[in-house]
C-alpha positions as CSV (number, residue, x, y, z in Angstrom):
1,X,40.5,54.3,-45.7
2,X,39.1,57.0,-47.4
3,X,38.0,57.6,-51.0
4,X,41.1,59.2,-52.6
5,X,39.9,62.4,-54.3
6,X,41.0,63.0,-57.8
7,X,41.1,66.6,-58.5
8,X,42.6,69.0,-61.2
9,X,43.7,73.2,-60.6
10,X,43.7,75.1,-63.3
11,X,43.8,79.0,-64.3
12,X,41.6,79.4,-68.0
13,X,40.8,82.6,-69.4
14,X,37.7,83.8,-70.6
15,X,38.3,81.6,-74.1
16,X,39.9,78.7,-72.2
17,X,43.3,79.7,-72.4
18,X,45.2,77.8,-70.2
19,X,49.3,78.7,-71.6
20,X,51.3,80.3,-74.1
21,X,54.9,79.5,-75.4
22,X,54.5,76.3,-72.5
23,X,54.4,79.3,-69.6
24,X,51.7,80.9,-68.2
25,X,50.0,84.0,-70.5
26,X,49.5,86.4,-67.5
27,X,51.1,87.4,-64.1
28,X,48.6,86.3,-61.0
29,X,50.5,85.9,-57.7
30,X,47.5,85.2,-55.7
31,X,47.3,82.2,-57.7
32,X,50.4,81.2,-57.7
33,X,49.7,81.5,-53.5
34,X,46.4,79.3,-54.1
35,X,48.1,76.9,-56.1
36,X,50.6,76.3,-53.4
37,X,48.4,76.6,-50.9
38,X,45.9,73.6,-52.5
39,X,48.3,71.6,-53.5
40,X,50.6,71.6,-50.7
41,X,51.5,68.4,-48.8
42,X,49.6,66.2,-51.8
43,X,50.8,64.3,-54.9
44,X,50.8,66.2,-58.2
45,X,50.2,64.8,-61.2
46,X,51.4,66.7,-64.8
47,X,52.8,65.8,-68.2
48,X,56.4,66.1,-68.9
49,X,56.5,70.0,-70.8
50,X,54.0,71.3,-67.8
51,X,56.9,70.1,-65.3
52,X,59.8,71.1,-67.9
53,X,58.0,75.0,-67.3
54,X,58.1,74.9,-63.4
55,X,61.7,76.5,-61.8
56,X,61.6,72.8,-60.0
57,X,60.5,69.9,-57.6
58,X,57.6,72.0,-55.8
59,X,58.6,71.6,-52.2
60,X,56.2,69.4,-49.8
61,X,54.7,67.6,-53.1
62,X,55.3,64.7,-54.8
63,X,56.2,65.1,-58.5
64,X,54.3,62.0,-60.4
65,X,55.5,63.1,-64.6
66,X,53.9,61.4,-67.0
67,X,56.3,61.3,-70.3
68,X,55.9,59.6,-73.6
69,X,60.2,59.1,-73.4
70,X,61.1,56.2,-72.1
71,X,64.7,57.5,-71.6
72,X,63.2,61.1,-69.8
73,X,64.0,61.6,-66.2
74,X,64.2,64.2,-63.6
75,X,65.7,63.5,-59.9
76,X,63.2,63.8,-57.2
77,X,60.5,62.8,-59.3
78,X,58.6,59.7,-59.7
79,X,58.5,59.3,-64.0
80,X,55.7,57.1,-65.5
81,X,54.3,56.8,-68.8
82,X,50.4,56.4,-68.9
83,X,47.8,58.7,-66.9
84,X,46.7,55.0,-65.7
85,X,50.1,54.7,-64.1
86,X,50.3,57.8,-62.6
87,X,46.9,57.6,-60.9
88,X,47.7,54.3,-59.4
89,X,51.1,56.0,-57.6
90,X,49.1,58.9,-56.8
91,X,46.7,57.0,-55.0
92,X,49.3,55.1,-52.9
93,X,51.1,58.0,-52.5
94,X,48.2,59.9,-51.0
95,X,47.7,57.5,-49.0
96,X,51.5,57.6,-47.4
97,X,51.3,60.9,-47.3
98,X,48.1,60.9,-45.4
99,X,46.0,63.0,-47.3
100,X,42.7,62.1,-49.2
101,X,44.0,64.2,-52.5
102,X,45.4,63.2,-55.9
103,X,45.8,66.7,-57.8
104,X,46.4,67.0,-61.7
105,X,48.5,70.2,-62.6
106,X,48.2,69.9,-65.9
107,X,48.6,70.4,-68.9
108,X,46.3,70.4,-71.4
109,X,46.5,67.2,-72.9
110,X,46.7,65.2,-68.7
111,X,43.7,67.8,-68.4
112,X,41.5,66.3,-71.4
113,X,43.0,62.3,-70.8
114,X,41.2,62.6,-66.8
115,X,38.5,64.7,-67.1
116,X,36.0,62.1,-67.3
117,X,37.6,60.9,-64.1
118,X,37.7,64.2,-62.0
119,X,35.7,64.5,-58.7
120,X,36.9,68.4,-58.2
121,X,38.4,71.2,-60.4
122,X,39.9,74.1,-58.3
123,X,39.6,77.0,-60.9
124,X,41.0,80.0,-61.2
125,X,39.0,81.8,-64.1
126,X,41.0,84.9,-65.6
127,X,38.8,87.6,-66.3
128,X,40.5,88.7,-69.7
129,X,40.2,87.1,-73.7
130,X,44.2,85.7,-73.8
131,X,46.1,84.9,-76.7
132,X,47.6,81.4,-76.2
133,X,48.2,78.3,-78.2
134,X,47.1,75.8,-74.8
135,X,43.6,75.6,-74.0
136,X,41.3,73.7,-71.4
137,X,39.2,71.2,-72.9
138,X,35.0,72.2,-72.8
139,X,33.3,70.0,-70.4
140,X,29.6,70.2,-69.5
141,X,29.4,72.1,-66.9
142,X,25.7,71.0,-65.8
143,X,27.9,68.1,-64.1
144,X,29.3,70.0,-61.7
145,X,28.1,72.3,-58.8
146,X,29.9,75.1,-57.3
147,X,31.1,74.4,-53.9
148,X,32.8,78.3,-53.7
149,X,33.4,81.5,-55.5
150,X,35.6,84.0,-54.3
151,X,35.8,87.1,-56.8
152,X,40.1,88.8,-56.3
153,X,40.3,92.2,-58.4
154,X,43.6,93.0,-60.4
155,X,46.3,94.6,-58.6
156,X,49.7,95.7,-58.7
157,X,50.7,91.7,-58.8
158,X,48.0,90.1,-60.6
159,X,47.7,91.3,-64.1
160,X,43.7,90.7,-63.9
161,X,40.5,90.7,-62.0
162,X,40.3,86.5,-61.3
163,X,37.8,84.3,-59.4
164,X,38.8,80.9,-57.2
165,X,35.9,78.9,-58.1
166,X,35.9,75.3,-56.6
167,X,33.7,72.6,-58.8
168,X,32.9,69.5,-57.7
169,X,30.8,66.5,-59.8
170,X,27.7,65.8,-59.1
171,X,26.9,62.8,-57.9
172,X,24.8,60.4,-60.3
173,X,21.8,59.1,-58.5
């Protein structure tokens, strides 16, 4: 069997704004289509308030939710408490679901507990300073190479001009 993959997407603004008020600060519906489209048919991994802020299960994924509450629980998902824990049933659950793919959702606190363990960062940078109070954590980008870049300009749906950018480590020799 394959390496499972572990992999975060993310949207951050120009000064690393990732959220505001536990939503998203802007309106981008091409990424909303991106995120589905990347994360379709894999587990996803998130903290409790990042899955508290979506409308629901996101169909043709698996919900892994990590939460501090030992009482907390949402129907449909699979409910752990450690990032450990969660990447073990990702990794099994990848593997039932037949894909190579373990993908973190967020937020920002998941996002700085894995980063260190991340082969691949699908991100979405906003072209725009955002006020937020949720912020992705700095990480040295000299470890990563860019795999893609695909430039979007704002529109009618998406509230600003936004790059897909796929990242992936570089591998120590």
């Amino acid at each position: 069997m394959t390496n499972i993959i572990l992999s975060a997407i993310v949207a951050v603004s120009e000064n690393q704004v990732i959220g505001a008020d536990n939503g998203l600060p802007w309106r981008l519906s091409n990424d909303l289509k991106w995120f589905k489209k990347t994360t379709m048919g894999k587990p996803i991994i998130m903290g409790r308030k990042t899955f508290q802020s979506l409308p629901g299960l996101l169909p043709g994924r698996t919900s892994i939710v990590i939460s501090r509450d030992p009482d907390f629980t949402a129907e449909g998902a699979i409910i752990t408490h450690s990032l450990e824990s969660a990447l073990e049933i990702g990794n099994e659950t990848a593997k039932q679901m037949k894909t190579n793919e373990v993908v973190i959702i967020g937020g920002a606190e998941i996002f700085h507990q894995c980063l260190d363990q991340l082969d691949r960062i699908y991100l979405t940078r906003v072209h725009a300073t955002i006020d937020g109070d949720t912020f992705f954590p700095d990480f040295n980008t000299s470890e990563w190479r860019e795999i893609s870049n695909e430039f979007h300009p704002k529109s009618e749906k998406d509230m600003y001009d936004h790059n897909f950018i796929v990242l992936e480590r570089e591998q120590a020799l």
